[in-house]
PDB file of N, CA, C and O in Angstrom:
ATOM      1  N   UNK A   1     -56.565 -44.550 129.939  1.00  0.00           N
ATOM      2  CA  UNK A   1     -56.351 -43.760 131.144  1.00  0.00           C
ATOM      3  C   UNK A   1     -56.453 -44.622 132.408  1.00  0.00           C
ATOM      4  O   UNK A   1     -55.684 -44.487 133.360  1.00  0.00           O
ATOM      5  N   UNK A   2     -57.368 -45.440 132.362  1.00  0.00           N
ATOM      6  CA  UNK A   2     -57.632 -46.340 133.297  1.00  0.00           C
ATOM      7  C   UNK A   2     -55.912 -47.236 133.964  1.00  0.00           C
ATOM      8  O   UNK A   2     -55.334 -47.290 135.049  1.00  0.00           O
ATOM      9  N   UNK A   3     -55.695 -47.728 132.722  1.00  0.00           N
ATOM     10  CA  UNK A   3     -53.649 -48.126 132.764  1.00  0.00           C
ATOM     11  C   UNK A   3     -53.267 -47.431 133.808  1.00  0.00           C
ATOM     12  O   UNK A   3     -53.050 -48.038 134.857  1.00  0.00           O
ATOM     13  N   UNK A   4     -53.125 -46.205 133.752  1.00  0.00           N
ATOM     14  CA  UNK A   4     -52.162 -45.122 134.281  1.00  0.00           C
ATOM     15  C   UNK A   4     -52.885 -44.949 135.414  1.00  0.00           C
ATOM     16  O   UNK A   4     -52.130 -44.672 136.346  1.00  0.00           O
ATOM     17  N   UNK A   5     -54.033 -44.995 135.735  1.00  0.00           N
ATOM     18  CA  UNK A   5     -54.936 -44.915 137.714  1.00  0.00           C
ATOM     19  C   UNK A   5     -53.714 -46.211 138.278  1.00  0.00           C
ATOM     20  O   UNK A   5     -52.746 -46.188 139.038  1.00  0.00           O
ATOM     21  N   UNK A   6     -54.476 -47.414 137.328  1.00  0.00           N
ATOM     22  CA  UNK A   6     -53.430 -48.695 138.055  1.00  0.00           C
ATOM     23  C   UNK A   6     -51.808 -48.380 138.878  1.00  0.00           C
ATOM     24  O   UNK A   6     -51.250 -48.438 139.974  1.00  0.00           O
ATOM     25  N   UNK A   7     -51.619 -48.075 137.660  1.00  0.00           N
ATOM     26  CA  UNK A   7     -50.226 -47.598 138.213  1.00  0.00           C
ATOM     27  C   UNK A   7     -49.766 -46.730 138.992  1.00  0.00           C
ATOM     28  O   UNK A   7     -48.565 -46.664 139.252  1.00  0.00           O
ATOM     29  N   UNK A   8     -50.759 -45.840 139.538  1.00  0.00           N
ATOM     30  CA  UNK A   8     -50.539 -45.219 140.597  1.00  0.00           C
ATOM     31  C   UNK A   8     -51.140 -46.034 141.883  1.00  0.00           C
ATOM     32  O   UNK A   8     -50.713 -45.959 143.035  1.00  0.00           O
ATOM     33  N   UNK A   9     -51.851 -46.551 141.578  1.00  0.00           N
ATOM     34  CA  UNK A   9     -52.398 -46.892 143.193  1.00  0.00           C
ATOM     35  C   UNK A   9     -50.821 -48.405 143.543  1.00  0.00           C
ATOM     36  O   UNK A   9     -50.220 -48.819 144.535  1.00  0.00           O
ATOM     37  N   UNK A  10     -50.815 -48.591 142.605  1.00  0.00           N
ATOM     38  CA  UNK A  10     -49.638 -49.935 142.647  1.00  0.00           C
ATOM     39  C   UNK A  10     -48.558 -49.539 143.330  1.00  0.00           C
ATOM     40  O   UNK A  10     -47.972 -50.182 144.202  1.00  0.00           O
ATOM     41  N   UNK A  11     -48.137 -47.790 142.661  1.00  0.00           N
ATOM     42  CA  UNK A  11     -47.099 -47.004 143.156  1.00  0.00           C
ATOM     43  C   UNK A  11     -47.046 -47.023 144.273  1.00  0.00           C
ATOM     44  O   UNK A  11     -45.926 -47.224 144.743  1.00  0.00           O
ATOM     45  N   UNK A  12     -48.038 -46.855 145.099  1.00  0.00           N
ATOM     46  CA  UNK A  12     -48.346 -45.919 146.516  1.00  0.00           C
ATOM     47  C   UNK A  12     -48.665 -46.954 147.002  1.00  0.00           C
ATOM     48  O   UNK A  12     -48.738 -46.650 148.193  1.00  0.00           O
ATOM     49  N   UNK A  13     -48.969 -48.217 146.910  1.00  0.00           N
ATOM     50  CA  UNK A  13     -49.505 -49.179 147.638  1.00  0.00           C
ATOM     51  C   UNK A  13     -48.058 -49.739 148.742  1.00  0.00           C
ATOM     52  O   UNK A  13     -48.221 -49.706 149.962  1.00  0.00           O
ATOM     53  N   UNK A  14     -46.994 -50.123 148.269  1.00  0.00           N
ATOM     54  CA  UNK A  14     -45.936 -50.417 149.051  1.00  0.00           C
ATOM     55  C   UNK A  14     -45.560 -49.561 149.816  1.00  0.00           C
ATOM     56  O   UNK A  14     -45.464 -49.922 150.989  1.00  0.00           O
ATOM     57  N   UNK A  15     -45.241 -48.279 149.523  1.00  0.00           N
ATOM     58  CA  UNK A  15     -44.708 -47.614 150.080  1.00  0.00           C
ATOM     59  C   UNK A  15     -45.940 -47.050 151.917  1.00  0.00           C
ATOM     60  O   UNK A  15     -45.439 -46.874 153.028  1.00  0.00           O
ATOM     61  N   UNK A  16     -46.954 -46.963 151.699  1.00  0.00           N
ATOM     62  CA  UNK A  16     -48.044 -47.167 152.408  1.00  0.00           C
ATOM     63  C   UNK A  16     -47.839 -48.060 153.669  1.00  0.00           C
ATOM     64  O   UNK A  16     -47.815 -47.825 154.878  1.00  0.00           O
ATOM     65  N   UNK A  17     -47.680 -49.361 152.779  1.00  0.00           N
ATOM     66  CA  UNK A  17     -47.785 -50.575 153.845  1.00  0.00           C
ATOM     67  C   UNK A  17     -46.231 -50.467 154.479  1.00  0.00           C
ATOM     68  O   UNK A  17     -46.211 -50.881 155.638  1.00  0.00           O
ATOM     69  N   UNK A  18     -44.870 -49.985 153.966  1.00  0.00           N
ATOM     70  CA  UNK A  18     -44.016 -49.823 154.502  1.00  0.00           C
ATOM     71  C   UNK A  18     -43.823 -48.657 155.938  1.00  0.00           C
ATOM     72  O   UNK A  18     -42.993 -48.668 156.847  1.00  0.00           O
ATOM     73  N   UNK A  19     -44.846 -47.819 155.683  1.00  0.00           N
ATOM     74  CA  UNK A  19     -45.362 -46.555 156.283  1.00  0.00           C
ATOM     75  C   UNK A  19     -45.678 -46.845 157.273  1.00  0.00           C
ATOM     76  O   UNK A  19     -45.094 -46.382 158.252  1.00  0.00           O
ATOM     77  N   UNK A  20     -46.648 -47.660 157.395  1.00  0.00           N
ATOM     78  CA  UNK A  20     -47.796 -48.793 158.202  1.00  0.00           C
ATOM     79  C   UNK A  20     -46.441 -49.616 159.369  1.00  0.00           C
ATOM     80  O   UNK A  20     -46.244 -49.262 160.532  1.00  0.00           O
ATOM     81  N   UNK A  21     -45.751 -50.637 158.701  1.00  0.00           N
ATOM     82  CA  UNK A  21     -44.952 -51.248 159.498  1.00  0.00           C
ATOM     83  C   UNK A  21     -44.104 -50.372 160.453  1.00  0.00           C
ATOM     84  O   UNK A  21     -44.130 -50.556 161.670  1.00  0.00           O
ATOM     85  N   UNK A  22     -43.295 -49.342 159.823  1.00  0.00           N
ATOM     86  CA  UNK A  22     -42.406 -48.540 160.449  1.00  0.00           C
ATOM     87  C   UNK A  22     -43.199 -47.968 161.524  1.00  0.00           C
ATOM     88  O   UNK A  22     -42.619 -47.713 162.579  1.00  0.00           O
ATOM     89  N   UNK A  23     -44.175 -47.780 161.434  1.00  0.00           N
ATOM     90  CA  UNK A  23     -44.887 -47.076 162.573  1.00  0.00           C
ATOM     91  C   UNK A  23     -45.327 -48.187 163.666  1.00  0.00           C
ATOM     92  O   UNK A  23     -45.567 -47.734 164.785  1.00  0.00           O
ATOM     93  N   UNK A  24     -45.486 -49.799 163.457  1.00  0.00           N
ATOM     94  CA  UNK A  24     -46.447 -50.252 164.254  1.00  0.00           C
ATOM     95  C   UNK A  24     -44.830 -50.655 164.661  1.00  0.00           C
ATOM     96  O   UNK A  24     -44.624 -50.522 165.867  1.00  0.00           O
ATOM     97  N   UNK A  25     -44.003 -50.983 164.107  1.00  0.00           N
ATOM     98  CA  UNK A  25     -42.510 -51.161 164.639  1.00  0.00           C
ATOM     99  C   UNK A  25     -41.927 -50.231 165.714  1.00  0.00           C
ATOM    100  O   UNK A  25     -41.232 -50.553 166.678  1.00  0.00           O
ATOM    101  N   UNK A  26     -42.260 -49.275 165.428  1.00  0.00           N
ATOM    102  CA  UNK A  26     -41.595 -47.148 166.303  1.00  0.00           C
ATOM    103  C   UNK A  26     -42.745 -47.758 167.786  1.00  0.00           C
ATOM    104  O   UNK A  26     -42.191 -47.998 168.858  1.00  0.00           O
ATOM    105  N   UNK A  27     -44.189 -47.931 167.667  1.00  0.00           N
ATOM    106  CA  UNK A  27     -44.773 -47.964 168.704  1.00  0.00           C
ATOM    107  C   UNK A  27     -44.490 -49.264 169.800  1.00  0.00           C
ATOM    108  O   UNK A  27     -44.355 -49.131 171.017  1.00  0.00           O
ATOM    109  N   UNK A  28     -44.442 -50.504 169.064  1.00  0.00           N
ATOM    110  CA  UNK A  28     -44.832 -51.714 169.935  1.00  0.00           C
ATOM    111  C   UNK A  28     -43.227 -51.694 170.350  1.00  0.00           C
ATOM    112  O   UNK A  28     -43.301 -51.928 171.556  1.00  0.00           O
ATOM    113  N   UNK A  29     -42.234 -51.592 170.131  1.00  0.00           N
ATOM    114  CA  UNK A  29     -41.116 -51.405 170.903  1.00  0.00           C
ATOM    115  C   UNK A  29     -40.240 -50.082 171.194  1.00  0.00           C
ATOM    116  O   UNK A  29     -39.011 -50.100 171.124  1.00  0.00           O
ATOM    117  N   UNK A  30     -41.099 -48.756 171.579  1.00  0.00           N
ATOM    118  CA  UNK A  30     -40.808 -47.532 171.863  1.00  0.00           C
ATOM    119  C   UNK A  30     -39.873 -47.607 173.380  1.00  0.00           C
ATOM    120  O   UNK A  30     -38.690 -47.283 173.483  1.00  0.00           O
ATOM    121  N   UNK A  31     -40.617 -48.041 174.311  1.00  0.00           N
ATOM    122  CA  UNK A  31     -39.681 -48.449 175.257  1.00  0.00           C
ATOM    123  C   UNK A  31     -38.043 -48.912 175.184  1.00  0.00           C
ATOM    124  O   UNK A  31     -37.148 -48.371 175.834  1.00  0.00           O
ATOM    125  N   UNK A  32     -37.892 -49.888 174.368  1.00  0.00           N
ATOM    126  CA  UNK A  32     -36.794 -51.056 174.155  1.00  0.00           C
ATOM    127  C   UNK A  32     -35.607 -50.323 173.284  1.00  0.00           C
ATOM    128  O   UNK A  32     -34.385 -50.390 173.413  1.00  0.00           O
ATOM    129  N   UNK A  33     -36.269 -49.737 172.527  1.00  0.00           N
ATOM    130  CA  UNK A  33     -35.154 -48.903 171.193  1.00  0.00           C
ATOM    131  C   UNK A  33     -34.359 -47.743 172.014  1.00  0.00           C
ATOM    132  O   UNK A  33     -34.774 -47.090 172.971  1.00  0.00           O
ATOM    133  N   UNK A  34     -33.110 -47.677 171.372  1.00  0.00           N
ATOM    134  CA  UNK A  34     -31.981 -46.738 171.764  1.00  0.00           C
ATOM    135  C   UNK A  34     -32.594 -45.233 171.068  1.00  0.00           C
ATOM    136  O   UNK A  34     -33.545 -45.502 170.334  1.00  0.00           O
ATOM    137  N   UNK A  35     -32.331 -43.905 171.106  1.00  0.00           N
ATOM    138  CA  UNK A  35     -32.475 -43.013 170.401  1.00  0.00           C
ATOM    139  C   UNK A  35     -32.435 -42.618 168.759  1.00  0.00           C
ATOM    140  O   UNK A  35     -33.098 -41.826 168.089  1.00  0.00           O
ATOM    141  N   UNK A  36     -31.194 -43.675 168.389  1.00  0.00           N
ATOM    142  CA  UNK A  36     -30.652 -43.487 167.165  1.00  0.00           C
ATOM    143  C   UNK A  36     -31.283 -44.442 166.509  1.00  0.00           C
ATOM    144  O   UNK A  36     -30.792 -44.446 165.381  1.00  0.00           O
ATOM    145  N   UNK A  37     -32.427 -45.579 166.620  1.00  0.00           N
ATOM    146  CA  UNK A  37     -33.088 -46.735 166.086  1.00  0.00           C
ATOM    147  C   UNK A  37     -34.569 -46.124 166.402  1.00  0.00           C
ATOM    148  O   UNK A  37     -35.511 -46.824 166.031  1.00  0.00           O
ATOM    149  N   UNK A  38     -34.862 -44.916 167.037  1.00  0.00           N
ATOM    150  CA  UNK A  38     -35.813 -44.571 167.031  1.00  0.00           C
ATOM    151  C   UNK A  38     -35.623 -43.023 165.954  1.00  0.00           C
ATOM    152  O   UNK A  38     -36.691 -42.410 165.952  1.00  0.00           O
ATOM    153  N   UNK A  39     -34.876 -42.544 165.364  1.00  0.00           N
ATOM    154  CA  UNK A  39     -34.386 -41.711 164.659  1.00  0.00           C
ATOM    155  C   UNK A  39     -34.483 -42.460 163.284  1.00  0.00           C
ATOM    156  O   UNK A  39     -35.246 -42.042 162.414  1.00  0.00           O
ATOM    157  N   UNK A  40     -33.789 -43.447 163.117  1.00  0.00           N
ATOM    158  CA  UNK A  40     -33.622 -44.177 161.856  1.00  0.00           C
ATOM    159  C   UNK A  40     -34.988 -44.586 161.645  1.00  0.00           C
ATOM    160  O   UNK A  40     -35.212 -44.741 160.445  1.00  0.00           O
ATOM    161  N   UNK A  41     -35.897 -44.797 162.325  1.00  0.00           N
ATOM    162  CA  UNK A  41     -37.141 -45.629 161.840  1.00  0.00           C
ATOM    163  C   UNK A  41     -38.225 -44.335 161.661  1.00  0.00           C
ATOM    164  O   UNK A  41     -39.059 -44.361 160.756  1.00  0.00           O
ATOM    165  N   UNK A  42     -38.132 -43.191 162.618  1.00  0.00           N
ATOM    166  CA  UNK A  42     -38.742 -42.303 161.953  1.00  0.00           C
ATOM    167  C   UNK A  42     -38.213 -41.562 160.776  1.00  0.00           C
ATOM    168  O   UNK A  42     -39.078 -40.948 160.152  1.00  0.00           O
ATOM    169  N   UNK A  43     -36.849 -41.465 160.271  1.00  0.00           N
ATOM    170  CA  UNK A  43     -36.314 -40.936 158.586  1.00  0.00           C
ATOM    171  C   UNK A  43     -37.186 -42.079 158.045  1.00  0.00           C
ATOM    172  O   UNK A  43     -38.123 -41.721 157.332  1.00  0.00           O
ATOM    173  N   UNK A  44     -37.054 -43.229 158.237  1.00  0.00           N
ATOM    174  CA  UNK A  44     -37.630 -44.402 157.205  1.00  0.00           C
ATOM    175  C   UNK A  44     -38.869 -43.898 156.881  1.00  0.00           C
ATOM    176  O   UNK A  44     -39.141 -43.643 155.708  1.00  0.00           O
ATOM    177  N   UNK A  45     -39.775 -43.698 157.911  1.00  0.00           N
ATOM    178  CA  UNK A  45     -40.881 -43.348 157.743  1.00  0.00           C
ATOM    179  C   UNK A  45     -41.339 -42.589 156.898  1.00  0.00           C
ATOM    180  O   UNK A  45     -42.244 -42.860 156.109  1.00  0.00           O
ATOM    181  N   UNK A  46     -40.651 -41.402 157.008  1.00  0.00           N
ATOM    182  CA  UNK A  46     -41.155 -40.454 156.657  1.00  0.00           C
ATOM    183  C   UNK A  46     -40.804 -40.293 154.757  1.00  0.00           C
ATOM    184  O   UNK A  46     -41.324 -39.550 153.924  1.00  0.00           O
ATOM    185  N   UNK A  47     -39.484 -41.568 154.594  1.00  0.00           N
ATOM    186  CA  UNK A  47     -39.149 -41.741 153.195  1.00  0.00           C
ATOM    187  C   UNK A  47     -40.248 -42.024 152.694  1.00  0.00           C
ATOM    188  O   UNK A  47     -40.930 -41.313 151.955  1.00  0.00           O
ATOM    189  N   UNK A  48     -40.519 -43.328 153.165  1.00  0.00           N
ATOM    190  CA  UNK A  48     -41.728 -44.192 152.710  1.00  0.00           C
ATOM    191  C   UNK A  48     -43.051 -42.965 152.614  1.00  0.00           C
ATOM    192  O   UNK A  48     -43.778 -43.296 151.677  1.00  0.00           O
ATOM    193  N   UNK A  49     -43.335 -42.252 152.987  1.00  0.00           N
ATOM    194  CA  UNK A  49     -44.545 -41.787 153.431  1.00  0.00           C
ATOM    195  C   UNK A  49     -44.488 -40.644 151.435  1.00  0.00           C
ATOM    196  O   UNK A  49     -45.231 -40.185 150.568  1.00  0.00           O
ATOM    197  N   UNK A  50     -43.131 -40.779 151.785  1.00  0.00           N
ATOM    198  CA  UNK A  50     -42.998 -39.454 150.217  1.00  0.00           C
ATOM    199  C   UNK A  50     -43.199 -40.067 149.535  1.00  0.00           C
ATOM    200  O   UNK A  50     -44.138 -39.763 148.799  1.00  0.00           O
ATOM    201  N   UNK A  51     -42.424 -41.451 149.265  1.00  0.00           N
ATOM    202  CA  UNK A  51     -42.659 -42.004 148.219  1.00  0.00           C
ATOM    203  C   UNK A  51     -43.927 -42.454 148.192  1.00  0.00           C
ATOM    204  O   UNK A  51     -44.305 -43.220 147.306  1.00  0.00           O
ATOM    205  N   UNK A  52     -44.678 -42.046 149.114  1.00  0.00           N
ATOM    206  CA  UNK A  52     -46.058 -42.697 148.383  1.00  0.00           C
ATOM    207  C   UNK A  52     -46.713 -41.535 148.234  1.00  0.00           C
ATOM    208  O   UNK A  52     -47.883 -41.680 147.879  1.00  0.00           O
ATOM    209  N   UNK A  53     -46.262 -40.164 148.424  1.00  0.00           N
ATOM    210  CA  UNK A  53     -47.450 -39.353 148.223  1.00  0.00           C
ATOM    211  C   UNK A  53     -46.987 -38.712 146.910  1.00  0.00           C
ATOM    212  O   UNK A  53     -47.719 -38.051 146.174  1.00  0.00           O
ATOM    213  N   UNK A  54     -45.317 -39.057 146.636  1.00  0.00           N
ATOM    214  CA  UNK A  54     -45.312 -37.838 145.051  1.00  0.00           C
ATOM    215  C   UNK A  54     -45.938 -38.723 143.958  1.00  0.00           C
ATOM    216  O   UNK A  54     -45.681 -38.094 142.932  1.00  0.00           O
ATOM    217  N   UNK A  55     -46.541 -39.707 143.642  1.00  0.00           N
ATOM    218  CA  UNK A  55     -47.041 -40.392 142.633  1.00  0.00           C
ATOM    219  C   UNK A  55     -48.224 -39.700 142.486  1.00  0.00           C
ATOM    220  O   UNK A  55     -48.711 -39.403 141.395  1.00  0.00           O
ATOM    221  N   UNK A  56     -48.808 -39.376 143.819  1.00  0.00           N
ATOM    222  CA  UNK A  56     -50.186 -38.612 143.918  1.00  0.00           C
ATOM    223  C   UNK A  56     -50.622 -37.399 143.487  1.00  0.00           C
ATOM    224  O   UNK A  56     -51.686 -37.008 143.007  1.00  0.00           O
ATOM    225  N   UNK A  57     -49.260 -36.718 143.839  1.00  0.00           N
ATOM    226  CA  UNK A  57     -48.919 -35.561 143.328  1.00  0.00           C
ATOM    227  C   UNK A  57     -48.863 -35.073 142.285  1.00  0.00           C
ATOM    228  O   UNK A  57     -49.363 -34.006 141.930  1.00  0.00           O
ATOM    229  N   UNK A  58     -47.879 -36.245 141.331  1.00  0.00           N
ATOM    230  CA  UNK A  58     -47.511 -35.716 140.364  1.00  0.00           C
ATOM    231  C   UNK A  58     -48.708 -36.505 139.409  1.00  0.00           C
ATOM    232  O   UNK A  58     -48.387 -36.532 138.221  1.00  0.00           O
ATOM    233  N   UNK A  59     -49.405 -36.846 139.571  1.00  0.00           N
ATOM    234  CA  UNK A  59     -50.978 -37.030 139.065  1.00  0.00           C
ATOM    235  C   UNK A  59     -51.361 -36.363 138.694  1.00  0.00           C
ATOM    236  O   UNK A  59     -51.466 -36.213 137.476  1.00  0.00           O
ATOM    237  N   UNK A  60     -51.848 -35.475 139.702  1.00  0.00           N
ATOM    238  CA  UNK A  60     -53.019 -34.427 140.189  1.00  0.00           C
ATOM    239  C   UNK A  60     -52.415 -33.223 139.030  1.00  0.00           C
ATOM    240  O   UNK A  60     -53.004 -32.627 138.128  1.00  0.00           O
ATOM    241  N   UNK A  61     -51.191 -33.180 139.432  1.00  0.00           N
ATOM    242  CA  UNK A  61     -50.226 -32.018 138.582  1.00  0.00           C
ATOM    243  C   UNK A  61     -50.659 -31.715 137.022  1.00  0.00           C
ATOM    244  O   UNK A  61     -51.112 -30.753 136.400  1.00  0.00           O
ATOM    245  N   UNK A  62     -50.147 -33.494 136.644  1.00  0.00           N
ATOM    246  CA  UNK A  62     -49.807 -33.571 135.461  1.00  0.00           C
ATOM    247  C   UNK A  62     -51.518 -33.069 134.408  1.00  0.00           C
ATOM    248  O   UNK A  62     -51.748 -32.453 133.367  1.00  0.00           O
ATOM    249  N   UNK A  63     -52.287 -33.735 135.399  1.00  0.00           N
ATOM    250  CA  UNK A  63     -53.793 -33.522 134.996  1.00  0.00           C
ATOM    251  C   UNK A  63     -54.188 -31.808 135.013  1.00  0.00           C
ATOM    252  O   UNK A  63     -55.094 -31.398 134.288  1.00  0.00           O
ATOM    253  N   UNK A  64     -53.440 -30.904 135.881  1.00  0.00           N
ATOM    254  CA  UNK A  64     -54.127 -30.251 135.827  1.00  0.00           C
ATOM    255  C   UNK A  64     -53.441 -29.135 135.176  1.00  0.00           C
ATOM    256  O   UNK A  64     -53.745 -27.949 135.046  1.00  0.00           O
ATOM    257  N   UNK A  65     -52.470 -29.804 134.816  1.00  0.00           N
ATOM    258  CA  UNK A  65     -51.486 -29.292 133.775  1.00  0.00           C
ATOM    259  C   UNK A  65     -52.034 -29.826 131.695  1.00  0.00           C
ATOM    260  O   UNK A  65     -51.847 -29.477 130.529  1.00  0.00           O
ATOM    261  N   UNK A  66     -52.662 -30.715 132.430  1.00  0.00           N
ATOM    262  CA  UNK A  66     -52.726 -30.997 130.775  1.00  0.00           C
ATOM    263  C   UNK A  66     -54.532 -30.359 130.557  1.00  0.00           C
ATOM    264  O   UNK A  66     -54.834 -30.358 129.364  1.00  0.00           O
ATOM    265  N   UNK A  67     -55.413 -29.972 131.274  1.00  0.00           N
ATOM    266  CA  UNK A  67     -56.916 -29.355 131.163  1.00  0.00           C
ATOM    267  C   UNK A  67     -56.454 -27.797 130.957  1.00  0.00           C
ATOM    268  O   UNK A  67     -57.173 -27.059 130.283  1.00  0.00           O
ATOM    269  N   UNK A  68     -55.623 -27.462 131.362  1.00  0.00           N
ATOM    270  CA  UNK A  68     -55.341 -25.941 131.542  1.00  0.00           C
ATOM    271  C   UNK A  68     -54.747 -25.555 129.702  1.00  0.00           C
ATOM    272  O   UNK A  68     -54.624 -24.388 129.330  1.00  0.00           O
ATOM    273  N   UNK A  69     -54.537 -26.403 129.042  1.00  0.00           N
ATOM    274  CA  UNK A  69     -53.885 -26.152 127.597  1.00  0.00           C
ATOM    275  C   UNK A  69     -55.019 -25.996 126.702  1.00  0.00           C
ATOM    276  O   UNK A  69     -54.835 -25.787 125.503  1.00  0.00           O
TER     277      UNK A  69
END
């Protein structure tokens, strides 16, 4: 079971730090960016942000899907 923790935190770990950049990217040049580069970097964001939370999700799920049998 321990395997399968790994692999979730591994999951969610990139997508996190991609989360992280897009945002310190959106702030430190908020001024400078056109509308549509401030649009594109918040969709990015918010990709990144899923992909790191359905691993979490479907964790929690699968667990509480498999105690309930």
């Amino acid at each position: 079971m321990n395997k399968y923790k790994h692999q979730l935190l591994y999951s969610a770990v990139f997508p996190l730090a991609m989360c992280v950049y897009v945002s310190s990217k959106l702030l430190n040049e908020f001024k400078t960016l056109g509308t549509w580069k401030i649009a594109a970097l918040v969709a990015g964001g918010t990709i990144f942000l899923l992909m790191a939370i359905a691993p979490i999700v479907t964790h929690f799920y699968i667990n509480k899907r498999n105690t309930q049998k």
